[in-house]
N, C-alpha and C positions, 0 to 999 in steps of 0.2 A: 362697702358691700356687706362686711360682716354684721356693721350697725344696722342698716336693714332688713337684715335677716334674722337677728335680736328681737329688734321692734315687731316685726311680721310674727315671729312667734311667741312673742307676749301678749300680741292683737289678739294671735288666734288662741289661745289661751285664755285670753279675760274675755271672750267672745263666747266660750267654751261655756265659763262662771257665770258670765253675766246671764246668760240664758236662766241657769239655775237661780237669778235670783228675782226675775219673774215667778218661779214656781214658790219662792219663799214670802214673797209680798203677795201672792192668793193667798197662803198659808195665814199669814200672818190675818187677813181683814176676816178669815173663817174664824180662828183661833178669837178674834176680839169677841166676836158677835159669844162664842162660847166662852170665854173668860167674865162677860156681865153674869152669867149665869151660876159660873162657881164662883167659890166665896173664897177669902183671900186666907192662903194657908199652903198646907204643905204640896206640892207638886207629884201627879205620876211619877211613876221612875221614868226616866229618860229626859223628860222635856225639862230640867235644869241643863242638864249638860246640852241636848240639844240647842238650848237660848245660848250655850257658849259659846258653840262650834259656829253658831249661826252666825253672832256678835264679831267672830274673830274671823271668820270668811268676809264679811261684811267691810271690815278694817283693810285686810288686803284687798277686797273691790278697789276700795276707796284711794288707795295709794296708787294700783296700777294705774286707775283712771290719771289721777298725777303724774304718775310718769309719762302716760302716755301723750297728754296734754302736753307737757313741758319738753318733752323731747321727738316727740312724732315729727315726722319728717313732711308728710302730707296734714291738707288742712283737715281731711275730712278724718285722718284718726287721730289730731287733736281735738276736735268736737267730738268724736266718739270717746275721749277721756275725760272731757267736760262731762260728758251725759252722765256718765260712768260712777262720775265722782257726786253730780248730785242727788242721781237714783239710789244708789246704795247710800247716802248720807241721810236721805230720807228714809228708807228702809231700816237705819240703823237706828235712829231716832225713836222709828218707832217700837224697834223692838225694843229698845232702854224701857219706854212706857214700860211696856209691859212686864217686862225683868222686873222693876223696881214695886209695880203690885203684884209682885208676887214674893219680893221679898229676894230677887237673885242678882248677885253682883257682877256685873258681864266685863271682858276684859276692855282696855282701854289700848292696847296693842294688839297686832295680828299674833298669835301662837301655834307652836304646835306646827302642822304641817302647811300652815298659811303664812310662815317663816320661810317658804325656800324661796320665793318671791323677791322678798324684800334682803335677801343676804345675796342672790344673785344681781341682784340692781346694784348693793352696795361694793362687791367685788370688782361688778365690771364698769364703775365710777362713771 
């Protein structure tokens, strides 16, 4: 029961994000059309670190999805962790593109407050 009720709040949690990353994949196909147009060099203030925050939400998508897949109890929120895992893997994908002509090194692990996730998965083994 308590496993459950873990999963159910992790569902609704990456359910929560995942929404948000519909909002970041329009983001992102606007930001390309206007990336052809600037030239490569130094970045606004903010959107490095936003490519960060993005990068390293994007990571924890990607794990949840895995957990979710690999331990979901029902079939339909293992296929909700499959999705999970390959929407954000392609959103991640693409934001690297973009990071890397622009010259910004995005993290290769979740950080920062996209670590409670994955310290709470690893606590409760």
């Amino acid at each position: 029961m308590i496993r459950l009720a873990k999963v159910s709040a992790l569902m609704i949690a990456a359910a929560f994000i995942f929404s948000s990353g519909f909002a970041l994949a329009a983001s992102d196909s606007t930001k390309a059309g206007e990336s052809r147009k600037e030239s490569k060099g130094k970045l606004p203030s903010g959107e490095e670190r936003f490519m960060k925050e993005a990068a390293s939400g994007g990571l924890m998508e990607v794990e949840l999805g895995k957990i979710a897949a690999e331990k979901g109890s029902h079939q339909r929120v293992k296929e909700f962790g499959k999705r999970m895992q390959a929407d954000h893997s392609k959103a991640n994908t693409q934001l690297k593109k973009i990071a890397s002509s622009k010259g910004v090194d995005l993290p290769t692990q979740p950080s920062g407050e996209h670590t409670t996730f994955r310290r709470a998965q690893i606590d409760d083994g």
